[in-house]
RORO-10692 format. One record per residue (C-alpha): residue number from 1; residue in three letters; x negated, y, z. Coordinates in Angstrom, 3 decimals, decimal comma. Layout:
REM residues N
   marba   zamar          X          Y          Z
     NUM     ALA          X          Y          Z
...
END
This chain:
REM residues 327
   marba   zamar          X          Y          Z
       1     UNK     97,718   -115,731    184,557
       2     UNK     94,266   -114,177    184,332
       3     UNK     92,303   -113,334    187,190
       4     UNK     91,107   -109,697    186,919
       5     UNK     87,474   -108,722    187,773
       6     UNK     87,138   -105,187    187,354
       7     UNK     82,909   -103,737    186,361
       8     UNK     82,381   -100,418    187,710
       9     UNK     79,232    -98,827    185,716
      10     UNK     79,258   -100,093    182,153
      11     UNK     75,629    -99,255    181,978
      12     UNK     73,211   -102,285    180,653
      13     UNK     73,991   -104,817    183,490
      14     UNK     77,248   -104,279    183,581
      15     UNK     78,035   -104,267    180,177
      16     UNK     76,017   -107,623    179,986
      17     UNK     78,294   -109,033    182,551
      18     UNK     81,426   -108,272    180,271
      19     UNK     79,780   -109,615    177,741
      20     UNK     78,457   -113,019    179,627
      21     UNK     82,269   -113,618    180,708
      22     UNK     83,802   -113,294    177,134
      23     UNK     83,908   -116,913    177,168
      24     UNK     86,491   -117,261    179,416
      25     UNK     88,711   -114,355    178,623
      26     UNK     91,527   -116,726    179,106
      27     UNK     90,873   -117,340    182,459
      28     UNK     89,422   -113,958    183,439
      29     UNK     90,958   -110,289    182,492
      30     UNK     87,823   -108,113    182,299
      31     UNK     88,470   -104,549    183,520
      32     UNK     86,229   -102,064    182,854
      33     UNK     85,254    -98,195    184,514
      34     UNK     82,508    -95,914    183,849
      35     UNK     82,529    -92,395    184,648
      36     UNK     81,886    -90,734    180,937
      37     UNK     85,303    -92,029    179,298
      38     UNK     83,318    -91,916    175,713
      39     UNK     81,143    -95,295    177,426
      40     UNK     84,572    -96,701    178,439
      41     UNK     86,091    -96,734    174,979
      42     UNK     82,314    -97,922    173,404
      43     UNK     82,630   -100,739    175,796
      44     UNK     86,377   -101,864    174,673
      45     UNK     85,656   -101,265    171,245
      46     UNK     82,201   -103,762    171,189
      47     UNK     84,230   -106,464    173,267
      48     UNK     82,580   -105,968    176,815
      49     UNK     86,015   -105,285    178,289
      50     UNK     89,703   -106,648    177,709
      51     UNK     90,839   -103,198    179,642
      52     UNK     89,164   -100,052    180,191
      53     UNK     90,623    -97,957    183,258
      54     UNK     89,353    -94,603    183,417
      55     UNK     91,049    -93,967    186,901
      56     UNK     89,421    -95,643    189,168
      57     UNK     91,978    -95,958    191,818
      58     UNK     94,071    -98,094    188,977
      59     UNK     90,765   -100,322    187,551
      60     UNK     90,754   -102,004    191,040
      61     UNK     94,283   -102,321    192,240
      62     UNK     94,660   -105,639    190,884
      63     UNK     91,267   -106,573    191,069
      64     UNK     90,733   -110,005    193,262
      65     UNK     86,487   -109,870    192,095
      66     UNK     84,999   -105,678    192,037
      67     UNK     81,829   -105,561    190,816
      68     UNK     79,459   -101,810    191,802
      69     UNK     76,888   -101,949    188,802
      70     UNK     76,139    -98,111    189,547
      71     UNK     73,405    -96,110    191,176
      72     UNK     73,164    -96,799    194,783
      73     UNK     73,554    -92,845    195,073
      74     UNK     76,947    -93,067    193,707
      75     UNK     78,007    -96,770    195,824
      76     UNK     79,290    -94,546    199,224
      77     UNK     81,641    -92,191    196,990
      78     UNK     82,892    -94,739    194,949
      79     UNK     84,207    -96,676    197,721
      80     UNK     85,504    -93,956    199,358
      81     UNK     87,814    -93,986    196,396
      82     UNK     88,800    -97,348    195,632
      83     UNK     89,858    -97,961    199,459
      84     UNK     92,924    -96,919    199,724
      85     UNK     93,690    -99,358    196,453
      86     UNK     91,967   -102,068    197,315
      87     UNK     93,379   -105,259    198,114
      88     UNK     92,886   -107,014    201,195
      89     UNK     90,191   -110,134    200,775
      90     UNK     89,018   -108,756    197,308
      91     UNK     85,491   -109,674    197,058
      92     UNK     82,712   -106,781    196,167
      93     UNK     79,707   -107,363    194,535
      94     UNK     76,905   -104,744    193,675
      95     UNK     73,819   -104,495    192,003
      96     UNK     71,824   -101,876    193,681
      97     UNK     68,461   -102,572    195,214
      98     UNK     70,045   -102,025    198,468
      99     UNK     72,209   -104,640    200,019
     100     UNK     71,626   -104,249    203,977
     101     UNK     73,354   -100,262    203,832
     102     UNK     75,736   -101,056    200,992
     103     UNK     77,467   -103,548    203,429
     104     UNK     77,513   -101,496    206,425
     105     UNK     79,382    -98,921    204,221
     106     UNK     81,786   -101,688    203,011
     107     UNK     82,045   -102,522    206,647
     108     UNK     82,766    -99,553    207,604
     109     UNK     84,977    -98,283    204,612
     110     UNK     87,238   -101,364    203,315
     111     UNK     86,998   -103,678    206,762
     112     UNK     89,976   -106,086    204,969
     113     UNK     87,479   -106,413    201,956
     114     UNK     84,124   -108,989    201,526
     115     UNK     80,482   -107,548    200,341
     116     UNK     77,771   -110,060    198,956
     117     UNK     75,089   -108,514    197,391
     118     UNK     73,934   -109,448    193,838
     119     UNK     70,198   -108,706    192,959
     120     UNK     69,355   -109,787    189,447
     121     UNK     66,319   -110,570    187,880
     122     UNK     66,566   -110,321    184,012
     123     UNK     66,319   -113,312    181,340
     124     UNK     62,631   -113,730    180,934
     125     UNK     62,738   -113,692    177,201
     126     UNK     63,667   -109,833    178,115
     127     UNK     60,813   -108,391    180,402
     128     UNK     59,212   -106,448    177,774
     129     UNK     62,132   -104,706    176,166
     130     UNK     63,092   -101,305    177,650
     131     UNK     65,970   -100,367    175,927
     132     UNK     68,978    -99,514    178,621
     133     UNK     72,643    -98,461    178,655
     134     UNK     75,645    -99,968    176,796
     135     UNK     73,984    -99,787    173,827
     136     UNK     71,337   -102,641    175,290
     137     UNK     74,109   -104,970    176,668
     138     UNK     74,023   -108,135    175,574
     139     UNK     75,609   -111,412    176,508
     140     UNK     72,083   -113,404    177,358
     141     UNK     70,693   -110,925    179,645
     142     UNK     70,982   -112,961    182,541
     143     UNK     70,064   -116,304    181,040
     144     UNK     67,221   -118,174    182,988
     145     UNK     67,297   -115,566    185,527
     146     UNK     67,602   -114,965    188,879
     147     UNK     70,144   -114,181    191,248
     148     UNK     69,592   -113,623    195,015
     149     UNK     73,000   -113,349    196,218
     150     UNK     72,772   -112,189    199,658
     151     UNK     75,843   -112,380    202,204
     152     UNK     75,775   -110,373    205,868
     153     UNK     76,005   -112,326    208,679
     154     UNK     79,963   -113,361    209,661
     155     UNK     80,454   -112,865    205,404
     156     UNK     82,754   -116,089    205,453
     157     UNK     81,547   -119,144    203,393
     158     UNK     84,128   -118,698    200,693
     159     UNK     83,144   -115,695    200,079
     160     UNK     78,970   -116,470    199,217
     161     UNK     80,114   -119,414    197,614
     162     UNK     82,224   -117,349    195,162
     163     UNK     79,784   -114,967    194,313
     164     UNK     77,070   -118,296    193,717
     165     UNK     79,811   -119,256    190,889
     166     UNK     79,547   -115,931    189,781
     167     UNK     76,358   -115,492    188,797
     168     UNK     76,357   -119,215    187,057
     169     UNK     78,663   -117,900    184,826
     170     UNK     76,551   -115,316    183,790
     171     UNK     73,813   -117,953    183,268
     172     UNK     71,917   -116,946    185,994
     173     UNK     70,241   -119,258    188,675
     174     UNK     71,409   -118,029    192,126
     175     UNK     69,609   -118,126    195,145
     176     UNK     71,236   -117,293    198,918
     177     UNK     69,386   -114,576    200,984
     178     UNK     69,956   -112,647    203,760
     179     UNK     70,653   -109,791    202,538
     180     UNK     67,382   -108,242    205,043
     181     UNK     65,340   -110,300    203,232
     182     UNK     66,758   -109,498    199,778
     183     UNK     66,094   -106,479    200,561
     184     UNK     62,851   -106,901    201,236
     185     UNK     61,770   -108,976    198,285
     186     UNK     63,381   -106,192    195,716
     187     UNK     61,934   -103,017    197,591
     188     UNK     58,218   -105,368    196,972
     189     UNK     59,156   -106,368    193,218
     190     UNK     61,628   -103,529    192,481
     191     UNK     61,150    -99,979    194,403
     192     UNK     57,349   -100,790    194,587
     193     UNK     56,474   -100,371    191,203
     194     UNK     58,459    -97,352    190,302
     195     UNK     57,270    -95,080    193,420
     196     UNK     53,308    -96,500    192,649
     197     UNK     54,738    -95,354    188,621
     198     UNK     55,378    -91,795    189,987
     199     UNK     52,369    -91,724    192,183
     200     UNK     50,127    -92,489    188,761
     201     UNK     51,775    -89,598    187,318
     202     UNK     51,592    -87,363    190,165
     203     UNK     48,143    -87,867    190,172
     204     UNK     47,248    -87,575    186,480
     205     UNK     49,602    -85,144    184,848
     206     UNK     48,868    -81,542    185,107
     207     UNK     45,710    -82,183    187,405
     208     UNK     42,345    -81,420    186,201
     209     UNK     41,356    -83,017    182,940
     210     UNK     45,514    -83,586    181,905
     211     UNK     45,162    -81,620    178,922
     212     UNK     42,725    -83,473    176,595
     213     UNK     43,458    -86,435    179,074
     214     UNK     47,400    -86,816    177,261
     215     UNK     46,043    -87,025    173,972
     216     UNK     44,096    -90,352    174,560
     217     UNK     46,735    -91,636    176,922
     218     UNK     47,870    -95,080    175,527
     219     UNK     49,333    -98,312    176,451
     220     UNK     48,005    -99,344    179,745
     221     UNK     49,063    -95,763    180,897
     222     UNK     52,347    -95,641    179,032
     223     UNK     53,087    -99,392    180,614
     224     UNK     52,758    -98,307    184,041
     225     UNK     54,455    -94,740    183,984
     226     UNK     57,722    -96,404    182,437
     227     UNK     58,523    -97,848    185,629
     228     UNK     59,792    -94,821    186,192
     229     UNK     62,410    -95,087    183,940
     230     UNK     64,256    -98,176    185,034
     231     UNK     66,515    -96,473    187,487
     232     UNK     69,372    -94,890    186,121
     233     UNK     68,709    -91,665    188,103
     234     UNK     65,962    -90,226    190,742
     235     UNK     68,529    -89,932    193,055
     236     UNK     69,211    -93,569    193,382
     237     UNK     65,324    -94,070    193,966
     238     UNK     64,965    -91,433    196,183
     239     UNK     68,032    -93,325    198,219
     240     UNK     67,095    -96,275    198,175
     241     UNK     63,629    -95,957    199,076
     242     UNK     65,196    -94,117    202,227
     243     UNK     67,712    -96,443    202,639
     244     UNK     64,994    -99,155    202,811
     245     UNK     62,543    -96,539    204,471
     246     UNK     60,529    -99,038    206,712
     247     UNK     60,059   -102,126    204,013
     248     UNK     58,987    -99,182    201,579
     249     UNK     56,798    -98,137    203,997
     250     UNK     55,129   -101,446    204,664
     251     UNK     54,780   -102,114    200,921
     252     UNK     52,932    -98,579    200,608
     253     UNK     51,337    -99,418    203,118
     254     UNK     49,827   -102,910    201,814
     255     UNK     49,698   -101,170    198,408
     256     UNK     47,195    -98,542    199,477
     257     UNK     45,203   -100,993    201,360
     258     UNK     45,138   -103,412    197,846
     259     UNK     43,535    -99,582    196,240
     260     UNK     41,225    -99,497    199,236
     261     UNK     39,703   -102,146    198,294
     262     UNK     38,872   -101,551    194,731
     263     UNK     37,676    -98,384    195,849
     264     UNK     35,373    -99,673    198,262
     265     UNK     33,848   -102,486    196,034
     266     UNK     33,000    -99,892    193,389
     267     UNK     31,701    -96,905    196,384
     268     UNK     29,098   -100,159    197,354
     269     UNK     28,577   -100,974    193,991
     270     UNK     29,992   -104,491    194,748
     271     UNK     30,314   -105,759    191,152
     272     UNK     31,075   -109,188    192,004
     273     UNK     33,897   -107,944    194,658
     274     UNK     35,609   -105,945    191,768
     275     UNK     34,957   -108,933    189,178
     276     UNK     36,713   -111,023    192,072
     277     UNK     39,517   -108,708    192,277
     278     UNK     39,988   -108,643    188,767
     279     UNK     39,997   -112,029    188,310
     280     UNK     42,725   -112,675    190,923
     281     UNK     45,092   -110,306    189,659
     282     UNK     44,974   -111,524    186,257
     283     UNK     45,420   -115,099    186,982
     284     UNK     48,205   -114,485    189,188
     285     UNK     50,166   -112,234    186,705
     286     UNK     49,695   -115,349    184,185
     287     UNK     51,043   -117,829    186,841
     288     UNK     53,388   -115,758    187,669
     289     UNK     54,901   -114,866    183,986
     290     UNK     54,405   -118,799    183,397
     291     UNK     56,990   -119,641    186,145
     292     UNK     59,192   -116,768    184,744
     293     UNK     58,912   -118,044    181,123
     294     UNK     59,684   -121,559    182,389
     295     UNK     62,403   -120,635    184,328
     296     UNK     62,182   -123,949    186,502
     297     UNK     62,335   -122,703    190,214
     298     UNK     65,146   -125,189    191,204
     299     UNK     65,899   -128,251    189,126
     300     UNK     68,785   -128,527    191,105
     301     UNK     70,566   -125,506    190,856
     302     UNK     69,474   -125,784    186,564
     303     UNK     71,292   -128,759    185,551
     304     UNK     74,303   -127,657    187,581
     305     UNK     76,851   -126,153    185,099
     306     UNK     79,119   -123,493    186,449
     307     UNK     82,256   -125,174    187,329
     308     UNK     84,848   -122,697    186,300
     309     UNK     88,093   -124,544    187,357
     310     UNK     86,445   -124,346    191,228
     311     UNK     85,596   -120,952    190,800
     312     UNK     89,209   -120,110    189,754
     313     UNK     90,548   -122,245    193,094
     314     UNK     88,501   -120,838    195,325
     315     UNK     89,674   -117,292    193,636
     316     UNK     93,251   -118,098    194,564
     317     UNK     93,278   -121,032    196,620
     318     UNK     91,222   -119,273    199,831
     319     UNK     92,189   -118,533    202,912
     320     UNK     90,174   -114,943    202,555
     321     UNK     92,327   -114,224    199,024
     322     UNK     95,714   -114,707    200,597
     323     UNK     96,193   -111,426    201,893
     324     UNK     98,269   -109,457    199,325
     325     UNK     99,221   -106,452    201,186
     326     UNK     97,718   -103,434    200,509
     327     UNK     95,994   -100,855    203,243
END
């Protein structure tokens, strides 16, 4: 009989995930929720679900893998809901850039349940497109990416090593955090550059100069201001950068001193400190999109293949999965 993993948010990444596990739809029955029925019955009609449950309660009753791919603003309600349905030693998995409060809340909310936090970066092939929702979903999204899968301390081993087989079946290569230092890695790669995105825009639009400013406004501007766009809502960024409120801070914080310094070199008229500057921070955005492009940050973990059969025993065959009765 199938195993059912039921995706909550049917928005790009989760719609990508149905898609990435269509190759073992006889092993796995892929359940599928968003809030706007209409995306629901998109998302069975394209293939990116076997099922589509509109009430929630229902998508995750039977559900021994849940996976959250919704704003972190709407994580806290949504579990609030599925509790009482929830099985005891289902697994939950989430996306949000947020993994240290999401798990106190699943502490605190479904204590008979696990939390590992997924936090995915995209195939490499993909870092320039900026297309999102269902519409964008596609079944190589994750391929040659990353996953930082990040488990709370006393998460038991099981558990982590579940969610690792998970994100090799999307194609992604994972990589075990804590989920305090997740956390910290995606507020510096992730929150960063939206918040310095709506800083740039605070600071040009509408201020003096904005209106024949806009008309010559091209690509480096429109590059950096569409940071903005990659959360799903303001709320969510607004949470999360409170949620994470000190490594925000500290990112600001070495963010404005990075500014500082540009803006001292040129106050001194210190060409060759702004030449230096320059020259740094191109060559380390090549290295760095080199070792994206190639993809190769653990030969290791590459060449393993996700072993589905394991995946599957440790799904059923685990102490933590043997609890049937619900709260």
């Amino acid at each position: 009989m199938p195993v059912q993993i039921t995706i909550i948010g049917l928005g790009q990444i989760g719609a990508s995930m149905g898609l990435a596990l269509a190759a073992h739809k006889d092993s796995i029955l892929r359940v599928g929720h968003d809030k706007k029925i209409e995306v629901e019955r998109e998302a069975l009609q394209k293939g990116v679900v076997d099922k589509a449950a509109h009430h929630l309660p229902s998508a995750v009753a039977d559900a021994r893998l849940a996976v959250l791919a919704i704003p972190v603003s709407q994580i806290r309600e949504t579990l609030e809901v599925i509790a009482p349905d929830m099985k005891d030693g289902t697994i939950i998995l989430d996306t949000s850039p947020v993994k240290a409060q999401v798990a106190k809340w699943v502490k605190e909310i479904l204590p008979n349940c696990y939390y590992v936090g997924l936090a995915i970066a995209l195939n490499p092939e993909l870092l320039h497109e900026f297309s999102f929702g269902l519409e964008s979903a596609r079944a190589d999204l994750f391929t040659n990416g990353v996953c930082l899968v990040g488990a709370d301390y006393g998460t038991p081993e099981e558990a982590a090593t579940l969610a690792v087989d998970f994100a090799r079946l999307l194609g992604a290569q994972p990589i075990l955090a804590d989920i305090f230092e997740a956390d910290g890695l995606v507020t510096t790669t992730h929150l960063l550059p939206q918040i310095v995105s709506a800083a740039l825009l605070n600071a040009t639009v509408d201020q003096p100069g904005w209106l024949e400013a806009r008309k010559v406004a091209s690509r480096p501007y429109a590059t950096i201001t569409s940071g903005l766009s990659y959360h799903d809502e303001l709320d969510s960024l607004r949470a999360s950068a409170f949620q994470n409120r000190a490594g925000v801070v500290h990112a600001l914080d070495v963010m404005i001193a990075a500014l500082r310094g540009f803006r001292d070199d040129l106050d001194k008229e210190d060409d060759d400190g702004v030449a230096a500057r320059l020259e740094a921070a191109l060559a380390g955005r090549q290295r760095w999109l080199g070792e994206r492009l190639a993809a190769d940050w653990n030969p290791i973990t590459k060449t393993e293949a996700a072993n589905l059969p394991s995946f599957f025993d440790r799904l059923f065959g685990s102490a933590i999965m043997k609890k049937e009765s619900k709260k």
